[in-house]
C-alpha positions as CSV (number, residue, x, y, z in Angstrom):
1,X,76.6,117.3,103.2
2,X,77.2,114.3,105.5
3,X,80.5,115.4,107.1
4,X,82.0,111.8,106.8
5,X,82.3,112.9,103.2
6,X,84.8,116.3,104.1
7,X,87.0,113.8,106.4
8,X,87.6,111.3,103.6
9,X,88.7,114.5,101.5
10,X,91.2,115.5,103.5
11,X,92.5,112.0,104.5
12,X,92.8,111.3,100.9
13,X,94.7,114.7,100.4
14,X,97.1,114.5,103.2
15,X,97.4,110.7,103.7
16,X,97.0,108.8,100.7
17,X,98.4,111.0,98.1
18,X,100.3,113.3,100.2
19,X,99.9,116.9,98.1
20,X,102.5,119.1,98.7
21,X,102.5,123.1,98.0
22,X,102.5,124.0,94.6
23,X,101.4,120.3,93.1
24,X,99.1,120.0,90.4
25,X,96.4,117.4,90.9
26,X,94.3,115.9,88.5
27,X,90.9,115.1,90.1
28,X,88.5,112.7,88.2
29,X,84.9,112.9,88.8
30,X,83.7,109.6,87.6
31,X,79.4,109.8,87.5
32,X,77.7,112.7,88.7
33,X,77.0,111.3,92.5
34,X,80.9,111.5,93.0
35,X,80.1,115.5,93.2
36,X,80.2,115.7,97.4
37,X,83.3,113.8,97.3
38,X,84.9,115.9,94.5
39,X,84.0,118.9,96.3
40,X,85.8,117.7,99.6
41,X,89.1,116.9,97.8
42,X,89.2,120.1,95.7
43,X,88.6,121.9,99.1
44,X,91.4,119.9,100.8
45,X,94.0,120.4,97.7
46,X,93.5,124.7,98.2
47,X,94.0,124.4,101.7
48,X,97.6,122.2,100.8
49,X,98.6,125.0,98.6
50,X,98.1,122.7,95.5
51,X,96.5,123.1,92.0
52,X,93.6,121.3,91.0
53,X,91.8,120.8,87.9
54,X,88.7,118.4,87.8
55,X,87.7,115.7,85.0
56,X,84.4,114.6,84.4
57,X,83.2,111.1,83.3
58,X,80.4,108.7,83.1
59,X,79.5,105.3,81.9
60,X,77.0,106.4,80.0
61,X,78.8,109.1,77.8
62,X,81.3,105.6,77.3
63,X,78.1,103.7,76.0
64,X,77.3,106.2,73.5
65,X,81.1,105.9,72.2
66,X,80.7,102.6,72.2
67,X,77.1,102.0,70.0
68,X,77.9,105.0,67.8
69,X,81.7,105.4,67.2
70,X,83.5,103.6,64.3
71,X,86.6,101.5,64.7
72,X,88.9,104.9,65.0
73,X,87.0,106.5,67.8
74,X,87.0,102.7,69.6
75,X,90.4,102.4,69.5
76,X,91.1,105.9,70.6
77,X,93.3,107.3,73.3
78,X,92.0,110.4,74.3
79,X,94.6,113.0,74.0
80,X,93.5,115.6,77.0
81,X,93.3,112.3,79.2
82,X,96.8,111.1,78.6
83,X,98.3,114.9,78.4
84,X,96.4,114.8,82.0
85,X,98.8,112.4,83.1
86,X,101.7,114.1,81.9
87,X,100.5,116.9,83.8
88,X,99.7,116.0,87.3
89,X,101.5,115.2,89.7
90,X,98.8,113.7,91.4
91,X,95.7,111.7,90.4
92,X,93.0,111.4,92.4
93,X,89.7,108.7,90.8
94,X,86.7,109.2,92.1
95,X,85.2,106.4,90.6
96,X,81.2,106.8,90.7
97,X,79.3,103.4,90.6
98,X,77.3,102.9,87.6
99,X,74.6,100.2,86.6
100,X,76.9,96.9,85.8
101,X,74.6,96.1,82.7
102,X,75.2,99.6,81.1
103,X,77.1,98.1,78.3
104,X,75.1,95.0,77.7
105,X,74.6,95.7,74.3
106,X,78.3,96.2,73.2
107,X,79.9,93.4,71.3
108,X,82.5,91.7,73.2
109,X,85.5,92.5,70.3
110,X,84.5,96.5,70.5
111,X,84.3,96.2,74.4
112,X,87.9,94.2,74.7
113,X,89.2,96.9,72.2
114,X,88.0,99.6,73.8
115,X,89.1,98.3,77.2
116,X,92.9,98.3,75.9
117,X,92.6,101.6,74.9
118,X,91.1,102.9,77.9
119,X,94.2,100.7,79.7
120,X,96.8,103.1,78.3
121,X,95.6,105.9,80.3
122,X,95.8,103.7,83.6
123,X,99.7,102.8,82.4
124,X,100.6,106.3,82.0
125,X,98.5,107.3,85.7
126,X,101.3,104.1,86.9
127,X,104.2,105.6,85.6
128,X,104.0,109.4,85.8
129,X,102.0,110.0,89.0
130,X,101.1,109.7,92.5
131,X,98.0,108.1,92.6
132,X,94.9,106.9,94.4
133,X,91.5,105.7,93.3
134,X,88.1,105.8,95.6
135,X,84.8,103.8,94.6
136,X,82.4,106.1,95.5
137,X,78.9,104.5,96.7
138,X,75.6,105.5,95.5
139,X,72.4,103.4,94.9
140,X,73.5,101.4,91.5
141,X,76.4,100.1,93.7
142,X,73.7,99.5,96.8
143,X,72.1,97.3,93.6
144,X,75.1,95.3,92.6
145,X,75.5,94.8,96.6
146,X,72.1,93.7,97.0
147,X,71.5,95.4,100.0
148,X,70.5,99.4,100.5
149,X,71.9,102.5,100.6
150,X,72.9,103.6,104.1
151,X,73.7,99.7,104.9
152,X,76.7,100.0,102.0
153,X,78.1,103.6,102.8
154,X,78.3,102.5,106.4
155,X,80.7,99.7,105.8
156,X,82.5,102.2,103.1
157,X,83.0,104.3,105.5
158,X,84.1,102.0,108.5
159,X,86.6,100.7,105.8
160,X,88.3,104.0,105.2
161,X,88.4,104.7,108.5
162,X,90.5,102.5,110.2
163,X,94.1,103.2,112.2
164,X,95.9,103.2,109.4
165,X,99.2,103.4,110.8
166,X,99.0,100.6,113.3
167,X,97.4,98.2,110.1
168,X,99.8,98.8,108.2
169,X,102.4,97.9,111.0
170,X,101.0,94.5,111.2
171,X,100.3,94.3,107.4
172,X,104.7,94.7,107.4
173,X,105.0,92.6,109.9
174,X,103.6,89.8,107.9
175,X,105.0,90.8,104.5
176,X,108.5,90.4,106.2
177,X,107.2,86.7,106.4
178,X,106.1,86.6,103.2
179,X,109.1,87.8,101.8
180,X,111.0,84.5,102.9
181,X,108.7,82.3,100.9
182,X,109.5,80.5,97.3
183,X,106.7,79.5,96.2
184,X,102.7,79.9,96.6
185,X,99.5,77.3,96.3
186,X,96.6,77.6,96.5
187,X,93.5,75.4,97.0
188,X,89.9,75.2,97.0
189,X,86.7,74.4,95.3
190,X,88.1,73.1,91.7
191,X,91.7,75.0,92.6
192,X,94.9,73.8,93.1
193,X,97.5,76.8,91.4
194,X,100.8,77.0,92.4
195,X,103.6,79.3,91.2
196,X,107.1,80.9,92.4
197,X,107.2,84.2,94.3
198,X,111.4,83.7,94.6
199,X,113.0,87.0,94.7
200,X,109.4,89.0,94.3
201,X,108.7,91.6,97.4
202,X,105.2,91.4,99.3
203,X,103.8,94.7,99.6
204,X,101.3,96.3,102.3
205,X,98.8,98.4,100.2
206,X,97.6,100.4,103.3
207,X,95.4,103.0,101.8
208,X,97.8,104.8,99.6
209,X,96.6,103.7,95.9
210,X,92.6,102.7,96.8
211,X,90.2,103.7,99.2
212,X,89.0,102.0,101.3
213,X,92.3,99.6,101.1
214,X,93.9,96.5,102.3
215,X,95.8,93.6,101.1
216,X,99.3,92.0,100.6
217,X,100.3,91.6,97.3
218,X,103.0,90.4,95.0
219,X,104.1,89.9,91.5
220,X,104.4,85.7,90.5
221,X,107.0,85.0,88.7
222,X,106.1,84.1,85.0
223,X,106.1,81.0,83.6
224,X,106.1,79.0,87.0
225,X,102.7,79.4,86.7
226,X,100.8,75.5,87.1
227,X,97.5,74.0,87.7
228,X,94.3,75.4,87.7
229,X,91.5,78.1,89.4
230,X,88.3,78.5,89.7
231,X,86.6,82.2,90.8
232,X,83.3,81.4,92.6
233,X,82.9,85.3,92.5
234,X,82.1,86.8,88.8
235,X,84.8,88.9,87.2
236,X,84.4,92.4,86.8
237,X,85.6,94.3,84.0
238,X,84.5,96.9,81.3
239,X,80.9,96.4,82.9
240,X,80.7,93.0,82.2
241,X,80.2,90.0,84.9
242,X,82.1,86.6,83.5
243,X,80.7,84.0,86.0
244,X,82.6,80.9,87.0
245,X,85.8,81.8,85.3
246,X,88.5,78.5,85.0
247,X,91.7,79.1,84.4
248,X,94.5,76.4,83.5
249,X,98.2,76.8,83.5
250,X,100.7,74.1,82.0
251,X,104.4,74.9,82.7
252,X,103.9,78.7,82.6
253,X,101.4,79.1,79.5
254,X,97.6,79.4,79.7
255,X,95.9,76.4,78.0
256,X,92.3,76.7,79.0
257,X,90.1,79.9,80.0
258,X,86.6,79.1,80.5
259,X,83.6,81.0,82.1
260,X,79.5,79.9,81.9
261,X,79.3,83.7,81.0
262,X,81.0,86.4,78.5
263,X,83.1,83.8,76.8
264,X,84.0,85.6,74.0
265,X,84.5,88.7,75.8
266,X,86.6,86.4,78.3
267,X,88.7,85.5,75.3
268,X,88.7,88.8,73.8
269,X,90.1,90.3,76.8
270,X,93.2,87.8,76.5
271,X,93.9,87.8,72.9
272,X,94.7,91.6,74.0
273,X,98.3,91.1,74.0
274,X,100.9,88.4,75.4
275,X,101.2,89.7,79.3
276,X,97.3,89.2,79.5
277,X,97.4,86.0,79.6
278,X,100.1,85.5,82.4
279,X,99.9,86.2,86.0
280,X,100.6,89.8,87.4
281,X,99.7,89.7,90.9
282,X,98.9,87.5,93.4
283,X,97.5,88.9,96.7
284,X,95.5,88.8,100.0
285,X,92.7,90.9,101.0
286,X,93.0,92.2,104.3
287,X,90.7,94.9,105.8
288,X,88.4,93.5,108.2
289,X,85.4,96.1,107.7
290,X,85.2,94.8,103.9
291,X,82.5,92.1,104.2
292,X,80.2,92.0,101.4
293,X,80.6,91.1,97.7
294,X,79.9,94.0,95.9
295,X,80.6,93.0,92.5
296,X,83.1,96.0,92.1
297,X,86.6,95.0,92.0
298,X,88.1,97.8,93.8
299,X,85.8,97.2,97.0
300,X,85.4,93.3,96.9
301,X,89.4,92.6,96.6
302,X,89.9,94.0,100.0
303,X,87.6,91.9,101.4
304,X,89.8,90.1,104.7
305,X,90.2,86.5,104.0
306,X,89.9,86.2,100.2
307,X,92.5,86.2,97.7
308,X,92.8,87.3,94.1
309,X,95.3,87.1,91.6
310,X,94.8,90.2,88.5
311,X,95.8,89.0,84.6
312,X,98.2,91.5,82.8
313,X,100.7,94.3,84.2
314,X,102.3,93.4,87.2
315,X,103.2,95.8,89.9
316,X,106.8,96.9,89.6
317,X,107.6,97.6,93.2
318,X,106.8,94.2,93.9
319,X,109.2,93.2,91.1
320,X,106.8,92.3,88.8
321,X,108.0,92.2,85.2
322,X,104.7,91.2,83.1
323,X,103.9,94.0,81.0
324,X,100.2,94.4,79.4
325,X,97.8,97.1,79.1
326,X,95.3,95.7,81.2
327,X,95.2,94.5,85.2
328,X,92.3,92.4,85.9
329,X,91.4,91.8,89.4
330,X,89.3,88.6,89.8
331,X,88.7,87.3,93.5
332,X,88.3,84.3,94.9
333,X,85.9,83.4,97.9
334,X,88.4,81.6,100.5
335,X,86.6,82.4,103.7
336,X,84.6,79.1,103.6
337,X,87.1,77.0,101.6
338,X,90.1,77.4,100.4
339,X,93.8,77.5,101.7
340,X,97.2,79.1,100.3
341,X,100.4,77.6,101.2
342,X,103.7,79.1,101.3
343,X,106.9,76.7,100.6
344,X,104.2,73.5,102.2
345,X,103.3,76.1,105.3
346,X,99.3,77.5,105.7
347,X,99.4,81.1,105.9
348,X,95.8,81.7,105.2
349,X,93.4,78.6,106.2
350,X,89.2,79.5,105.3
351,X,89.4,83.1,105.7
352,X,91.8,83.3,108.5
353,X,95.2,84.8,108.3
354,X,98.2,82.5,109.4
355,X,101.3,84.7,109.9
């Protein structure tokens, strides 16, 4: 086993989540390739003292839910999955890629559906444990990169790696900044989005929740929302891609969601319930060893010099207060154009950080 794969385990046991003696810890082995890594954090949970139990899923046992079940099954939230939660005191996602166009087939409605339901389990993991989810490379995510194996679990693992301790110190440093502005814009290619941050706190996410980590983010405040974005990256959810999203905010309340792509699963996705349609984060990606779009939303938001906002539940501990069963991620290229301004001041001008 490539021993990069045993120092991840134990950095994710005794940094990110922390597990103490006697914890119980929920580890989820998501695609079979996440099997080295599951391994490495079972090991590293014994050697805490803690008590693990491991969780297997796959995209492809989903599909077959999806094409065969009935509208009871689709709507289901599986019990064991949310007693899990209730259980653990720690959950660890090791989140296996899988091919994007797995659920091609599914109609949009049963997709969006399904996708609320499957959102209840991530609200419980938010509110009843310490948690930390890992996108685990393998050759379907190589694919979605468009480049090849060893090139993509290089830059995974340089963007694990990194001093986490002294990033973060700067990542506060700037967040102490941050915390003195009012209100956000943002502008680019078919952009111009402003919206208040007054009163909101900028967090540091320094590999704690994800891995690999790394951005600033905060909670907007709801209905200041006003203007308009456009995502030159696709958005990535429930295995589908919805290209050239456009949003448009007027005083607060979305009045236009576009896309060129997935338009009625776009739509779907919103007509979920009322916080999906509002803002619930706003935040800055900030590891410098994240480089290349990968079309996966828990890899390509880290990206340094982009920015993404995510529809639906807001982060409490920034003092978010938008509640929805879904968070949806959706980045936006600012590297070659683009800049976000804080009460009239650049603090991020074509990729580079201001502060």
């Amino acid at each position: 086993m490539d021993p990069r794969w045993e120092r991840l385990g134990d950095l994710l046991v005794t940094y990110s989540t922390k597990v103490q003696k006697g914890e119980r810890v929920m580890i989820a082995m998501i695609e079979p390739e996440t099997f080295p890594l599951a391994q490495a954090v079972y090991r590293a949970v014994i050697k805490a003292g803690g008590f693990p139990q491991v969780q297997f899923l796959s995209e492809t046992l989903r599909h077959s839910l999806l094409r065969y079940g009935n509208t009871e099954q689709i709507h289901w939230v599986p019990e064991i999955e949310a007693a899990g939660m209730e259980w653990a005191d720690v959950y660890i996602g090791l989140r296996g890629a899988h091919n994007l166009y797995e659920l091609q087939d599914i109609p949009a409605d049963v997709l969006a559906a399904n996708q609320k339901a499957m959102g209840t389990i991530s609200a419980l993991r938010w509110e009843k444990t310490r948690w930390c989810l890992i996108r685990v490379p393998n050759e379907s995510f190589a694919q979605a990169a468009q480049t090849d194996g060893e090139t993509i679990l290089d830059m995974f693992f340089d963007a694990c790696f990194l001093d986490w301790e002294k990033e973060v110190a700067a990542w506060n440093a700037w967040a102490e900044v941050l915390n003195r502005g009012r209100e956000v814009r943002i502008t680019g290619e078919k952009t111009d989005l402003r919206f208040s941050v007054e009163g909101r706190r900028w967090v540091p996410f320094g590999g704690i929740n994800n891995m690999p980590d790394g951005e600033i983010a905060t909670a907007p405040v709801n209905g200041t929302e006003d203007g308009h974005i456009y995502f030159e990256f696709p958005g990535v959810l429930g295995g589908r891609l919805v290209r050239d999203i456009s949003l448009t905010w007027e005083k607060g309340r979305l009045v236009r969601a576009e896309s060129s792509t997935e338009q009625d699963f776009l739509r779907s996705v919103l007509a979920g319930d009322e916080g999906a349609k509002a803002l619930g984060e706003f935040a800055i990606g900030t590891n410098p060893q994240v480089t290349r779009f990968c079309n996966d939303i828990l890899i390509d938001e880290k990206i340094g010099g982009t920015v993404h906002i995510a529809l639906g539940r807001a982060y409490p501990e920034c003092g978010g207060t938008n509640r929805s069963s879904i968070h949806w991620d959706i980045i936006k290229d600012t590297r070659k154009t683009g800049t976000v301004y804080l009460d009239g001041r650049p603090i991020l001008d074509k990729g580079t950080i201001l502060l």
